[in-house]
PDB file of N, CA, C and O in Angstrom:
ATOM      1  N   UNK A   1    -113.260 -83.088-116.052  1.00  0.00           N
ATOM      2  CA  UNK A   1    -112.228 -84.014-115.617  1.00  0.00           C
ATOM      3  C   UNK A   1    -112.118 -85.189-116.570  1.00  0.00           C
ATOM      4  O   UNK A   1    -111.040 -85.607-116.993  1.00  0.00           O
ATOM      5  N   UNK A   2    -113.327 -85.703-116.885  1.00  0.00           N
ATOM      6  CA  UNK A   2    -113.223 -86.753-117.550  1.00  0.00           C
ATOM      7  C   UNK A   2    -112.701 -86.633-118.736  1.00  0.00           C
ATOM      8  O   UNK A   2    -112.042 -87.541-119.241  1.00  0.00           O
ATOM      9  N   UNK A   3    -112.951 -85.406-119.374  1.00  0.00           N
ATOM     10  CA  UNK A   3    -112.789 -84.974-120.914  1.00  0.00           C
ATOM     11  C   UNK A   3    -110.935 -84.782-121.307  1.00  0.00           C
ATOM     12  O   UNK A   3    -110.305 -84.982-122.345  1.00  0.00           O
ATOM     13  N   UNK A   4    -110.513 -84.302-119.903  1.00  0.00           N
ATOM     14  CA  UNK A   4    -108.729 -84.004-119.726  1.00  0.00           C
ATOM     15  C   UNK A   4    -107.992 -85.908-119.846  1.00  0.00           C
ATOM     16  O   UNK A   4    -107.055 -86.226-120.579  1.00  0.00           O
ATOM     17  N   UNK A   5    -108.820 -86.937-118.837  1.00  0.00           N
ATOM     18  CA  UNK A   5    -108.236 -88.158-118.710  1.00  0.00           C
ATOM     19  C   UNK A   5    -108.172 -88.374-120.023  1.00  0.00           C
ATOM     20  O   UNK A   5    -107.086 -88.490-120.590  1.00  0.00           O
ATOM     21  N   UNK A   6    -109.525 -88.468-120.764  1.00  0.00           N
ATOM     22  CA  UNK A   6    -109.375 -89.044-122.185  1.00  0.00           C
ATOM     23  C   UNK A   6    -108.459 -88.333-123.074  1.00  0.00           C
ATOM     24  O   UNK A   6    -107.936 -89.135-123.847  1.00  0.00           O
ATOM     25  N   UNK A   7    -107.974 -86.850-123.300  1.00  0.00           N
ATOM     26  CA  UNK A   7    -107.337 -86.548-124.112  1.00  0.00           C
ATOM     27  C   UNK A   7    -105.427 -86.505-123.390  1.00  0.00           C
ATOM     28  O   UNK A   7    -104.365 -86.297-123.977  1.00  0.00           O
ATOM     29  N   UNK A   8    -105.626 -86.702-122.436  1.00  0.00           N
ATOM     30  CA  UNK A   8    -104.454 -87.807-121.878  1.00  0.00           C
ATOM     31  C   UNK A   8    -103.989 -88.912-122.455  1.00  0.00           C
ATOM     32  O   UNK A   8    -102.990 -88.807-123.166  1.00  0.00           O
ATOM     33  N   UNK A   9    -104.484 -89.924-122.308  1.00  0.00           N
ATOM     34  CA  UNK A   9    -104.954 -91.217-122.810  1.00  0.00           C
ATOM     35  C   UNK A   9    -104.706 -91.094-124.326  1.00  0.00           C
ATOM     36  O   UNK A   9    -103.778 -91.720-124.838  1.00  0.00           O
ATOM     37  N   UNK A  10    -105.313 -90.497-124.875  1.00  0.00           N
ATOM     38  CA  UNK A  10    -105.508 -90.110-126.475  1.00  0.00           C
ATOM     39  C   UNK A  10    -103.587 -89.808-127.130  1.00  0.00           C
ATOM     40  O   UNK A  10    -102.997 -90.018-128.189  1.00  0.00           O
ATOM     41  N   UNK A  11    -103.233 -89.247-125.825  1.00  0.00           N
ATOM     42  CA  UNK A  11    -101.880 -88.590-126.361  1.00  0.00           C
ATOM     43  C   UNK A  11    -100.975 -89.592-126.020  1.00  0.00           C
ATOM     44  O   UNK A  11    -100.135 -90.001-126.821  1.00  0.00           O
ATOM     45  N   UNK A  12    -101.108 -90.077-124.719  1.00  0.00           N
ATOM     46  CA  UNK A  12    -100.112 -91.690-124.451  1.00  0.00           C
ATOM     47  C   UNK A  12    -100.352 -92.768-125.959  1.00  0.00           C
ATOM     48  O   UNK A  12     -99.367 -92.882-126.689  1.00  0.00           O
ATOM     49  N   UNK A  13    -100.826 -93.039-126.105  1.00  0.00           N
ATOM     50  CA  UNK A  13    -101.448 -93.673-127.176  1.00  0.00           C
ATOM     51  C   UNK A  13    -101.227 -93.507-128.714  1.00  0.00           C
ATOM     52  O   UNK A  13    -101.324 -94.472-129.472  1.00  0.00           O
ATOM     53  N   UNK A  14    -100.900 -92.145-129.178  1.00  0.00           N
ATOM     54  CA  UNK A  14    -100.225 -91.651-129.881  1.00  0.00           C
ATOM     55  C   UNK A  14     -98.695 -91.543-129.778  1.00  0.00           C
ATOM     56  O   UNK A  14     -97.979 -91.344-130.759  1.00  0.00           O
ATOM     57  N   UNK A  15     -98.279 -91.678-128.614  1.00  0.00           N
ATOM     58  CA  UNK A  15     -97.060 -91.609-128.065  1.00  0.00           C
ATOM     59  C   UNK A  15     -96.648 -93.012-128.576  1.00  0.00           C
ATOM     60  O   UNK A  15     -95.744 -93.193-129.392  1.00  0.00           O
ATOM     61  N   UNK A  16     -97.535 -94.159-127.914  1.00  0.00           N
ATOM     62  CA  UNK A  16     -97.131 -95.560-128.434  1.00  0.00           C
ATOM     63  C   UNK A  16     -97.017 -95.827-129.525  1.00  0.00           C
ATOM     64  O   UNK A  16     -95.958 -96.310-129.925  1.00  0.00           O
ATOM     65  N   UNK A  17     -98.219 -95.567-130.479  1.00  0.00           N
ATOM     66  CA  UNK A  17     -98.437 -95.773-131.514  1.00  0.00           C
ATOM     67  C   UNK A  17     -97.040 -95.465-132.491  1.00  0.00           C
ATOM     68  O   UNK A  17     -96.766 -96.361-133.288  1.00  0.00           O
ATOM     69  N   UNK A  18     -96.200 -94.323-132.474  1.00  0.00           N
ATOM     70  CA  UNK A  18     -95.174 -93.936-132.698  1.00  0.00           C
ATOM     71  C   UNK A  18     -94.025 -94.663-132.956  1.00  0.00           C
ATOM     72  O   UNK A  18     -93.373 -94.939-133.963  1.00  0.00           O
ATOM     73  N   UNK A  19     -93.917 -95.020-131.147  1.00  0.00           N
ATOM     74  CA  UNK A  19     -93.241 -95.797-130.630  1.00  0.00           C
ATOM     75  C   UNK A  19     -92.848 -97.406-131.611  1.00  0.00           C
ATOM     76  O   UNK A  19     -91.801 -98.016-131.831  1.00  0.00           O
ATOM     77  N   UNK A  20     -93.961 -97.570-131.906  1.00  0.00           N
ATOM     78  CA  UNK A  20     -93.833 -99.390-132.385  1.00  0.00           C
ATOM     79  C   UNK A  20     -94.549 -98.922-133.571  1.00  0.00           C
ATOM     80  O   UNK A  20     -95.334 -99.709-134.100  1.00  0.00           O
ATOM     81  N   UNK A  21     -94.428 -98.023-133.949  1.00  0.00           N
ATOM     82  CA  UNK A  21     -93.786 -98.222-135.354  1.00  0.00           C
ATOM     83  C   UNK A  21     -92.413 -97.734-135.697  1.00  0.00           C
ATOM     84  O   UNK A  21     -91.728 -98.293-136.553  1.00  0.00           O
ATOM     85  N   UNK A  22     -92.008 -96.657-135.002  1.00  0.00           N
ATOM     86  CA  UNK A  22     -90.516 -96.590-135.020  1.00  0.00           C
ATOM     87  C   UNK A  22     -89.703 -97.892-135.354  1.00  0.00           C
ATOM     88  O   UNK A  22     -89.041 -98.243-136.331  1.00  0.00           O
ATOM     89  N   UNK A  23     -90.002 -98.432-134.219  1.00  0.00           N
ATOM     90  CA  UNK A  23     -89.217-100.114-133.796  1.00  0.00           C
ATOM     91  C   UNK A  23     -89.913-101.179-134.941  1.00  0.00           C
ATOM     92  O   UNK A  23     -89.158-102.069-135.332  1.00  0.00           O
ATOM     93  N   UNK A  24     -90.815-101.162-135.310  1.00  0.00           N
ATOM     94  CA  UNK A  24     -90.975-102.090-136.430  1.00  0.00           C
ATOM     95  C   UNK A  24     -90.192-101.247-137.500  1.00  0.00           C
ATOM     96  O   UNK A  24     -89.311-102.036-137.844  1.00  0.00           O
ATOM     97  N   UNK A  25     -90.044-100.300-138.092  1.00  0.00           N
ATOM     98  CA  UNK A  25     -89.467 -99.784-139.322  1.00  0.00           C
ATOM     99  C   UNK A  25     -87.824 -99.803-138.665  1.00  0.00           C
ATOM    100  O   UNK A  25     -87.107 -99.279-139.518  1.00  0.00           O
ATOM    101  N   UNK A  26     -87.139-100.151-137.664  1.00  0.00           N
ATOM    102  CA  UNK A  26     -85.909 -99.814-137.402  1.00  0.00           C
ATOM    103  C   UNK A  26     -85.924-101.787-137.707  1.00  0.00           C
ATOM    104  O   UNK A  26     -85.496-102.266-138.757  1.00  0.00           O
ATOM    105  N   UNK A  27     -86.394-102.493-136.764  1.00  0.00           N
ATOM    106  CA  UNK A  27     -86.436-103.781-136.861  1.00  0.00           C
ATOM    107  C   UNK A  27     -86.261-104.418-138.795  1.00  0.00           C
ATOM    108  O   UNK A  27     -85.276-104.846-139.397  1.00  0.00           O
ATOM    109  N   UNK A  28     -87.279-104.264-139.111  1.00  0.00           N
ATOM    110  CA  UNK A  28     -87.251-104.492-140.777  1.00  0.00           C
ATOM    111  C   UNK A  28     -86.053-104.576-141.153  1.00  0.00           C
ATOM    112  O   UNK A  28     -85.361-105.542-141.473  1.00  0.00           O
ATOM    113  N   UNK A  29     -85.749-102.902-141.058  1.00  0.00           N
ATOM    114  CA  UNK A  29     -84.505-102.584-141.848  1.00  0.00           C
ATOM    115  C   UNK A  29     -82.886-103.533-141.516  1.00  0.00           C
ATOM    116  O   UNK A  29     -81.913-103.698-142.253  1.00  0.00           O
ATOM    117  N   UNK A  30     -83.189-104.067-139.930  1.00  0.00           N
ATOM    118  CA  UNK A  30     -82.114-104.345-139.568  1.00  0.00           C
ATOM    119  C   UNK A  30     -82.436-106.263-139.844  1.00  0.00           C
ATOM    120  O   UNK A  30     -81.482-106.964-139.505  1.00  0.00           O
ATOM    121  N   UNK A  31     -83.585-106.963-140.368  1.00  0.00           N
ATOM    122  CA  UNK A  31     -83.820-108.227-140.443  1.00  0.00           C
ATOM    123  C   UNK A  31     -84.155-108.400-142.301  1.00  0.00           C
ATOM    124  O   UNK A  31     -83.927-109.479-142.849  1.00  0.00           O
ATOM    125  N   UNK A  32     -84.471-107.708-142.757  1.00  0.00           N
ATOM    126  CA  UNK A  32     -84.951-107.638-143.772  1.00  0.00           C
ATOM    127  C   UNK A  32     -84.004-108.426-144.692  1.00  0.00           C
ATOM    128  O   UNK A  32     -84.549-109.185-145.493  1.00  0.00           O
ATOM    129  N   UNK A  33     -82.796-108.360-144.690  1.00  0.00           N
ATOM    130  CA  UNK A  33     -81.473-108.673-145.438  1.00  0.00           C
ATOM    131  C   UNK A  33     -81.315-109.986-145.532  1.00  0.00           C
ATOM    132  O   UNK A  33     -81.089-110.687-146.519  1.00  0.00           O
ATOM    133  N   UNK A  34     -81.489-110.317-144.147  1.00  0.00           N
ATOM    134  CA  UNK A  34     -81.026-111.892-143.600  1.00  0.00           C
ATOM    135  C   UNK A  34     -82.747-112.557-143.971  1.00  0.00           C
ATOM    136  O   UNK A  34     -82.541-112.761-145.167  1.00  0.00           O
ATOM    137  N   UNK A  35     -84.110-112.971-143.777  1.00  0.00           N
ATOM    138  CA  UNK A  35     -84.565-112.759-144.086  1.00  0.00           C
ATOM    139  C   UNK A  35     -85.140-113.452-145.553  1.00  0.00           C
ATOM    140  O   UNK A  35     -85.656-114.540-145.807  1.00  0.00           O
ATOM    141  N   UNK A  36     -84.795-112.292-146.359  1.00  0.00           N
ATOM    142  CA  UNK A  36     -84.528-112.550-147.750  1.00  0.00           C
ATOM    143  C   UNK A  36     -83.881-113.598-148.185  1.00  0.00           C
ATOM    144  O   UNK A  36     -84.482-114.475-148.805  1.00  0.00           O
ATOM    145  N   UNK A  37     -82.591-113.672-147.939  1.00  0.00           N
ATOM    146  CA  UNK A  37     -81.598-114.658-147.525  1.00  0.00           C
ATOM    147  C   UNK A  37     -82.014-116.541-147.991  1.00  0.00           C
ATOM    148  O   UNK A  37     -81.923-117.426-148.843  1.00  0.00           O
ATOM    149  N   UNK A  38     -82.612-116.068-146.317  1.00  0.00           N
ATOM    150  CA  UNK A  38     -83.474-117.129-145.773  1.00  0.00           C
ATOM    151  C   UNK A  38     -84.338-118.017-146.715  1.00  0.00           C
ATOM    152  O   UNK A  38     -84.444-119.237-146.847  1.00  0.00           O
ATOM    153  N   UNK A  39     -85.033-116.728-147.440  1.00  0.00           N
ATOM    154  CA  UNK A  39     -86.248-116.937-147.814  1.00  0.00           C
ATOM    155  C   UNK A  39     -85.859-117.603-149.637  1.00  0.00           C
ATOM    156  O   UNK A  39     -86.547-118.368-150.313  1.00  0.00           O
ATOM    157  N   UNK A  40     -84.887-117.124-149.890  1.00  0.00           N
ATOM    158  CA  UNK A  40     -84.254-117.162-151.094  1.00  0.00           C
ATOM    159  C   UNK A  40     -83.846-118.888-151.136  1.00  0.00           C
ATOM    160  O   UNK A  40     -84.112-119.733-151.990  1.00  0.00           O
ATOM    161  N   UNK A  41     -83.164-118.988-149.961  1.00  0.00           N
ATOM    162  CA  UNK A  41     -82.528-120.358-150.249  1.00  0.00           C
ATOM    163  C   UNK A  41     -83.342-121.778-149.654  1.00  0.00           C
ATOM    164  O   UNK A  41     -82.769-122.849-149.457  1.00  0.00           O
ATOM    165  N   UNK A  42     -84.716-121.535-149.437  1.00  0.00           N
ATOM    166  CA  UNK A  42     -85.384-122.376-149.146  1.00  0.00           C
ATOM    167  C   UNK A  42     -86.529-122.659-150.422  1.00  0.00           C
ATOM    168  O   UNK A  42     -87.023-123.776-150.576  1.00  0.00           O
ATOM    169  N   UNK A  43     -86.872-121.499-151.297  1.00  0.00           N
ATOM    170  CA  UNK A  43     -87.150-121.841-152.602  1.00  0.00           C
ATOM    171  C   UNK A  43     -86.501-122.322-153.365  1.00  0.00           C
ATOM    172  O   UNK A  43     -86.867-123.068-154.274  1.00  0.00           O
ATOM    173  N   UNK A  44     -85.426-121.967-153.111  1.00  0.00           N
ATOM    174  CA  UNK A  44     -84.158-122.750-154.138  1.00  0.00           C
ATOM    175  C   UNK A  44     -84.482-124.042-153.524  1.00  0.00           C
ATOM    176  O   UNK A  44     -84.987-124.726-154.414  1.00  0.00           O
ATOM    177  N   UNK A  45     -84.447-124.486-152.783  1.00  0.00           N
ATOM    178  CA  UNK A  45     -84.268-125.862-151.968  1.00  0.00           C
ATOM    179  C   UNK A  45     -85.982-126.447-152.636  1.00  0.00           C
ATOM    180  O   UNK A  45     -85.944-127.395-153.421  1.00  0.00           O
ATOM    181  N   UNK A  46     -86.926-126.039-152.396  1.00  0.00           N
ATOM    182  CA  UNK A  46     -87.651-126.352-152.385  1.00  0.00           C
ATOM    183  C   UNK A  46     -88.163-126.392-154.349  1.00  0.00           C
ATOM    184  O   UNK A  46     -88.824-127.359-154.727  1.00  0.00           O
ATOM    185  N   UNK A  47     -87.904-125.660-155.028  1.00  0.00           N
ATOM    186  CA  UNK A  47     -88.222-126.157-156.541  1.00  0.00           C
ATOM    187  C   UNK A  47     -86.534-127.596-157.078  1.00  0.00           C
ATOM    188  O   UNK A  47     -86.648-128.303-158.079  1.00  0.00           O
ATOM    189  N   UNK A  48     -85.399-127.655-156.267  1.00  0.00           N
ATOM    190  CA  UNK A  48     -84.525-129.155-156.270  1.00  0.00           C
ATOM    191  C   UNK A  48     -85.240-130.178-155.725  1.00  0.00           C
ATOM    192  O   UNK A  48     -85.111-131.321-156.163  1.00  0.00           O
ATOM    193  N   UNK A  49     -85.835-129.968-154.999  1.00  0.00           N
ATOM    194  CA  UNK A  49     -86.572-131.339-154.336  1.00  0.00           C
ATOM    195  C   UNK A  49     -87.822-132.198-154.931  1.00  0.00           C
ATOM    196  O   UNK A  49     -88.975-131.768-154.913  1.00  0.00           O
ATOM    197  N   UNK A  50     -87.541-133.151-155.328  1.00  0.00           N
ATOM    198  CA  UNK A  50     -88.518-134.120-156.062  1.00  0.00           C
ATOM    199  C   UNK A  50     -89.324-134.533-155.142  1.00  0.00           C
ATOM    200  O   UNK A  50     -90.379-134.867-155.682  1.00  0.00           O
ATOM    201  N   UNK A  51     -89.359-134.690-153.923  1.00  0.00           N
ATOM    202  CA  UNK A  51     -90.447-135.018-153.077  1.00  0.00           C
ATOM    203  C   UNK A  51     -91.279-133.622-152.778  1.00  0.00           C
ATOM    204  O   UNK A  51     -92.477-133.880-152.662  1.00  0.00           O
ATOM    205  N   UNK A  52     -90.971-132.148-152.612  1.00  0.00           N
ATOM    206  CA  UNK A  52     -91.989-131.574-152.674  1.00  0.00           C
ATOM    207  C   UNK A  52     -92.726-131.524-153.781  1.00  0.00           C
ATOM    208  O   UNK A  52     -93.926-131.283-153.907  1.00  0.00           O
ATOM    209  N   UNK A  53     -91.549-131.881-154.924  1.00  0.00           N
ATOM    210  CA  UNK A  53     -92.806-130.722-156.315  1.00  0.00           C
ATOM    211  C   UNK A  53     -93.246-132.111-156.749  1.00  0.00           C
ATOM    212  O   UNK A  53     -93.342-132.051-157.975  1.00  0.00           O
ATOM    213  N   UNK A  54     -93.554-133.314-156.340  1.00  0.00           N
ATOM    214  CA  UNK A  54     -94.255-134.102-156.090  1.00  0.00           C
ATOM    215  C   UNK A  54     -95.230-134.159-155.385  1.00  0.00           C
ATOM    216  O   UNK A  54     -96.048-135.004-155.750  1.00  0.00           O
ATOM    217  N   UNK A  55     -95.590-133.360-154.138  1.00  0.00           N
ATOM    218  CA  UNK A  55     -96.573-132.857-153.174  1.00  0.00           C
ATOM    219  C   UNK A  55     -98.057-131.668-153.850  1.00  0.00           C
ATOM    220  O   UNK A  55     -99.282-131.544-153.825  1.00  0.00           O
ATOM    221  N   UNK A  56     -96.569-130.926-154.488  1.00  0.00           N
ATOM    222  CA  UNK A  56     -97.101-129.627-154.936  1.00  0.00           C
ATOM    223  C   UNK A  56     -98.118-130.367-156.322  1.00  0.00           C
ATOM    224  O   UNK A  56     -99.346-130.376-156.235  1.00  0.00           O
ATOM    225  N   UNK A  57     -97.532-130.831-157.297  1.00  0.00           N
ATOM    226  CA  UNK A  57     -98.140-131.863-158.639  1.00  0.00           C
ATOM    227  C   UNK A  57     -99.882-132.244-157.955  1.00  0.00           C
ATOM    228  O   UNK A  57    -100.996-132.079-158.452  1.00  0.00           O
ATOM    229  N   UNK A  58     -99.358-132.893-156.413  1.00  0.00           N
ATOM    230  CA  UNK A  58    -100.858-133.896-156.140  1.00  0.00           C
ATOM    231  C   UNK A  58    -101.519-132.495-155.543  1.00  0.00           C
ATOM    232  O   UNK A  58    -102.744-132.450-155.652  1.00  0.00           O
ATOM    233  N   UNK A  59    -101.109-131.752-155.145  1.00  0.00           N
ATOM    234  CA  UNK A  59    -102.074-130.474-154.267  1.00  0.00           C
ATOM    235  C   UNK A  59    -102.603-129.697-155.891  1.00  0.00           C
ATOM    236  O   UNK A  59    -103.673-129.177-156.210  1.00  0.00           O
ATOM    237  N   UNK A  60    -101.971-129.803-156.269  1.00  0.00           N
ATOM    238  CA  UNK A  60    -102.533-129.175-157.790  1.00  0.00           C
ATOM    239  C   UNK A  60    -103.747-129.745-158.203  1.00  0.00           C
ATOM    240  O   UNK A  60    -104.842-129.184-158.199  1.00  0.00           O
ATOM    241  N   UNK A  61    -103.413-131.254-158.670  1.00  0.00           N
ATOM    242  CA  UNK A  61    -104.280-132.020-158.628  1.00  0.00           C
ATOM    243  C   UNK A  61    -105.740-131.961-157.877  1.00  0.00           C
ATOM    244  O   UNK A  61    -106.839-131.655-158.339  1.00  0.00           O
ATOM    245  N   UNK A  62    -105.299-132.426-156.354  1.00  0.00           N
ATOM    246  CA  UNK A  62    -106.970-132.285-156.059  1.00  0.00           C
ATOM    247  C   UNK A  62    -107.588-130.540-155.822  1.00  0.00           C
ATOM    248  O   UNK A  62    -108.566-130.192-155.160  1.00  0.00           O
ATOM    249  N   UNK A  63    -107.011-130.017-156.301  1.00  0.00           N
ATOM    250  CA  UNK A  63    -107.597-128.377-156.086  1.00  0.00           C
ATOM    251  C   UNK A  63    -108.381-128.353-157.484  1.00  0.00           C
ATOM    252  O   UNK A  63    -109.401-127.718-157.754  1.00  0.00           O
ATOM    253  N   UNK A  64    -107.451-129.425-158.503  1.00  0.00           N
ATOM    254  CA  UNK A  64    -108.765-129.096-160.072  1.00  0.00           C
ATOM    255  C   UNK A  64    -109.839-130.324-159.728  1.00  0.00           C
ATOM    256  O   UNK A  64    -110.885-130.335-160.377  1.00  0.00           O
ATOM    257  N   UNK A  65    -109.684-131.032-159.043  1.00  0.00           N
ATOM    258  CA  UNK A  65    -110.761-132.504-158.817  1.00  0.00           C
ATOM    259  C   UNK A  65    -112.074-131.645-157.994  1.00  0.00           C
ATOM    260  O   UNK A  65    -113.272-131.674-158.277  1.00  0.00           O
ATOM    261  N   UNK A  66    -111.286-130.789-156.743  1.00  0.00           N
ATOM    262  CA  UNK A  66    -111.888-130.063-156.070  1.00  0.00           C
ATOM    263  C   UNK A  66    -112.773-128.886-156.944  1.00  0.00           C
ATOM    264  O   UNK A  66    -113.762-128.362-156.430  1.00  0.00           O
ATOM    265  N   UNK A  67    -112.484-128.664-157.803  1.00  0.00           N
ATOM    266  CA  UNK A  67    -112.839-127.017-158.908  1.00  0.00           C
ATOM    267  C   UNK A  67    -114.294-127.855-159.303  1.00  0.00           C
ATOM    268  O   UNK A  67    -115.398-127.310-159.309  1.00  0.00           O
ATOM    269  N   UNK A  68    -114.095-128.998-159.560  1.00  0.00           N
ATOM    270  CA  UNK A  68    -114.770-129.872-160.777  1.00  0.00           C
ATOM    271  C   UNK A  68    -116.170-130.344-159.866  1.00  0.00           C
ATOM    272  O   UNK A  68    -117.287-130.350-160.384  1.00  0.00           O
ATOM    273  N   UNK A  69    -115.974-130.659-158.721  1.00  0.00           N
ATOM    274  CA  UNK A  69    -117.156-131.491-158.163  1.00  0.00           C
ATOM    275  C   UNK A  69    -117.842-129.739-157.225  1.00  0.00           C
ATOM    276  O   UNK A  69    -119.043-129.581-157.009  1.00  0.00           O
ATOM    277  N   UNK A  70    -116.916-128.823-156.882  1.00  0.00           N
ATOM    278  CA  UNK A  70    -117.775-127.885-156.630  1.00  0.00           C
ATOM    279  C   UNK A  70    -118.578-127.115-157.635  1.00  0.00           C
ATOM    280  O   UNK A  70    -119.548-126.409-157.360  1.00  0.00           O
ATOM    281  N   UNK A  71    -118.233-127.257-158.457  1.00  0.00           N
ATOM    282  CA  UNK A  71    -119.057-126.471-159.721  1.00  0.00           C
ATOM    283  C   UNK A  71    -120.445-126.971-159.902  1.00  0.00           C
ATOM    284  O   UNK A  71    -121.235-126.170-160.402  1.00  0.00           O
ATOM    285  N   UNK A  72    -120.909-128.219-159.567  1.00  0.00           N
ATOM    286  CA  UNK A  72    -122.698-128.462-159.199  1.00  0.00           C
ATOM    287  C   UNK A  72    -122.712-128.887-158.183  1.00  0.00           C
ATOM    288  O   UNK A  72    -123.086-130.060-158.219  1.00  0.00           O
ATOM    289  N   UNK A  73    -122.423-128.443-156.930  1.00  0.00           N
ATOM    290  CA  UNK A  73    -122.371-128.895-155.860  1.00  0.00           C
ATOM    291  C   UNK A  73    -124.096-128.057-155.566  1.00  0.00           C
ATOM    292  O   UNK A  73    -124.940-128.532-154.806  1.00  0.00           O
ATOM    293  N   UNK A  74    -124.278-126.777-156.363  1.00  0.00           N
ATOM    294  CA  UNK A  74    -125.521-125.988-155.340  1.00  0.00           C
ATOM    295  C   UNK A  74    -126.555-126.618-156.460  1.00  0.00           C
ATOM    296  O   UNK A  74    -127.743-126.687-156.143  1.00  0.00           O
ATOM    297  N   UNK A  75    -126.240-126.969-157.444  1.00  0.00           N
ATOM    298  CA  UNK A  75    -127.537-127.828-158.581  1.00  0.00           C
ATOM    299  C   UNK A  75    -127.751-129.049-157.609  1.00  0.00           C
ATOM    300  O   UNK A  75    -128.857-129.258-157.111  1.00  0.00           O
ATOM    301  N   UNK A  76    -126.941-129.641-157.419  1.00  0.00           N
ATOM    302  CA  UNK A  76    -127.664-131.246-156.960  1.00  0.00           C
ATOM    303  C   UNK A  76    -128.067-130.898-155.314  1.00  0.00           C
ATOM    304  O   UNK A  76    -128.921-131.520-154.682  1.00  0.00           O
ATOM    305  N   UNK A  77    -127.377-129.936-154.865  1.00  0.00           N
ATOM    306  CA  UNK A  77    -127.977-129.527-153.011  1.00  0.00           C
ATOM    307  C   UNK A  77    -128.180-128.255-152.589  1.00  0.00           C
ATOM    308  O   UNK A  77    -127.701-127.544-151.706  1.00  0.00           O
ATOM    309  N   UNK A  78    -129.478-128.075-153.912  1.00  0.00           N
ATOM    310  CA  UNK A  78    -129.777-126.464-153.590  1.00  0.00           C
ATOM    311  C   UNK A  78    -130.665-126.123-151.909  1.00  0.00           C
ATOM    312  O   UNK A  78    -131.341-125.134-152.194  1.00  0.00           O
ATOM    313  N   UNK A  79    -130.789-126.265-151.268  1.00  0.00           N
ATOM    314  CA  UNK A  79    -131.128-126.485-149.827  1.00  0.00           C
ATOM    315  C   UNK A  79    -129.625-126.415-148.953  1.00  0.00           C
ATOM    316  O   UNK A  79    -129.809-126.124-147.771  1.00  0.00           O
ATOM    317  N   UNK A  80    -128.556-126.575-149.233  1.00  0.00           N
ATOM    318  CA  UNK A  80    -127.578-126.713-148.840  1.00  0.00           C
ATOM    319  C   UNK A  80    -127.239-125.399-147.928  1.00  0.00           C
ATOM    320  O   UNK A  80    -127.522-124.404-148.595  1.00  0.00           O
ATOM    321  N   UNK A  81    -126.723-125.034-146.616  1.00  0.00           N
ATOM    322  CA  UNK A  81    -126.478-123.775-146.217  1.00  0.00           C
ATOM    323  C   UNK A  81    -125.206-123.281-146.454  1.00  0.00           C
ATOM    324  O   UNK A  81    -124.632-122.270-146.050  1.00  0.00           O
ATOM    325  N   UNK A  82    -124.840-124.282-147.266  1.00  0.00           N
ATOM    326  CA  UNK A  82    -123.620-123.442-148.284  1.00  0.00           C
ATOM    327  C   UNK A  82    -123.566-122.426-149.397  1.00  0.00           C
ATOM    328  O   UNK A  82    -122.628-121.686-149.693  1.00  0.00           O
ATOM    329  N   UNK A  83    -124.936-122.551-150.039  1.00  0.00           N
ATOM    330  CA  UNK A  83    -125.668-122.269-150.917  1.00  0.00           C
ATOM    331  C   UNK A  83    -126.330-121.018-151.178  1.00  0.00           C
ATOM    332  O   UNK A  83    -127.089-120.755-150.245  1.00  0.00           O
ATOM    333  N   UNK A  84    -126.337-120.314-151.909  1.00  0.00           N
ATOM    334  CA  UNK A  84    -127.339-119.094-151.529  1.00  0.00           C
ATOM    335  C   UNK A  84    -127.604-118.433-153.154  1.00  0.00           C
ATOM    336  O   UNK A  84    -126.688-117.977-153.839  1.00  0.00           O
ATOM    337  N   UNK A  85    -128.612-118.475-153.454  1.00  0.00           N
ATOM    338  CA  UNK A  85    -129.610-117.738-155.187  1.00  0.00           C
ATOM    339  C   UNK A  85    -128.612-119.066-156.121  1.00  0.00           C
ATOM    340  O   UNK A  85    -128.137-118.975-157.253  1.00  0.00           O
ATOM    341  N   UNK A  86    -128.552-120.132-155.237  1.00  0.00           N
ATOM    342  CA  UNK A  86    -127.778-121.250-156.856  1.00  0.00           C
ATOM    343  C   UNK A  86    -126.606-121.124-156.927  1.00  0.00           C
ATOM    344  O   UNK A  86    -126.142-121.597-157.965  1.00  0.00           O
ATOM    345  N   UNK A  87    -125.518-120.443-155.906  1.00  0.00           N
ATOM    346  CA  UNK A  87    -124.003-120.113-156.028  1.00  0.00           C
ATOM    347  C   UNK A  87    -123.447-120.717-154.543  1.00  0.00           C
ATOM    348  O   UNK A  87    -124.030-120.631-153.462  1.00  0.00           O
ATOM    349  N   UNK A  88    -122.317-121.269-154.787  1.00  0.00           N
ATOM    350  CA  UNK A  88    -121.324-121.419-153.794  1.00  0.00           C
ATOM    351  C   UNK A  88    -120.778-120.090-152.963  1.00  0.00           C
ATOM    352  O   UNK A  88    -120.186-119.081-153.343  1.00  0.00           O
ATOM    353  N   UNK A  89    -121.376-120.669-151.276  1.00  0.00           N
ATOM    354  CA  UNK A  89    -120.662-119.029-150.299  1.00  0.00           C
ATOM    355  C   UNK A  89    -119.228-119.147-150.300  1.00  0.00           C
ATOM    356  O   UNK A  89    -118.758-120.032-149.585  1.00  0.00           O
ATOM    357  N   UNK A  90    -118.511-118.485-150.909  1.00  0.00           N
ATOM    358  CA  UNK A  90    -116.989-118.534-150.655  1.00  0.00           C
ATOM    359  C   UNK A  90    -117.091-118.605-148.862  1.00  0.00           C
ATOM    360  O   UNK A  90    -117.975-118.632-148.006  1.00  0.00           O
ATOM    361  N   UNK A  91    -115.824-118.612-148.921  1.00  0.00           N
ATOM    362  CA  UNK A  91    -115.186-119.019-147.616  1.00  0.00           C
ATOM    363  C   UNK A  91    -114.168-118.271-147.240  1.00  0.00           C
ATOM    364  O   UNK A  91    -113.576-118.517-146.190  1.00  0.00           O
TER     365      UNK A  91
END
């Protein structure tokens, strides 16, 4: 009995599985366009704008300030549980 529920189950499930992906690949096709669109004219917007790529300049910035002070971060705090054989644990 039990062995019939599960391969029940097994087949609903496959049934779904189907299901939503059908509807995600029908969905796509029918958003994908607009979308793009979307996506197109907010980069455009966004490399005209002097206040972001002013944002973007300082995020640049402290990501190399950031590069610079992690690079002996495990020399000066080898005990650190960030730390492991003298290397920084990614994240």
């Amino acid at each position: 009995m039990a062995k019939s529920v599960k391969e029940f189950e097994n087949r609903i499930l496959k049934q779904i599985n189907l299901t939503e992906g059908f509807l995600t690949k029908l969905l796509a096709k029918i958003y994908k366009p607009r979308v793009d669109r979307v996506l197109k004219k907010m980069i455009k917007s966004m490399t005209d704008d002097p206040e972001i790529q002013a944002h973007l300049a300082s995020m640049q910035q402290l990501r190399k300030d950031l590069a610079k002070s992690d690079k002996n971060y495990c020399k000066k705090r080898p005990q650190s549980p960030l730390c492991k054989d003298g290397k920084r644990l990614k994240f």
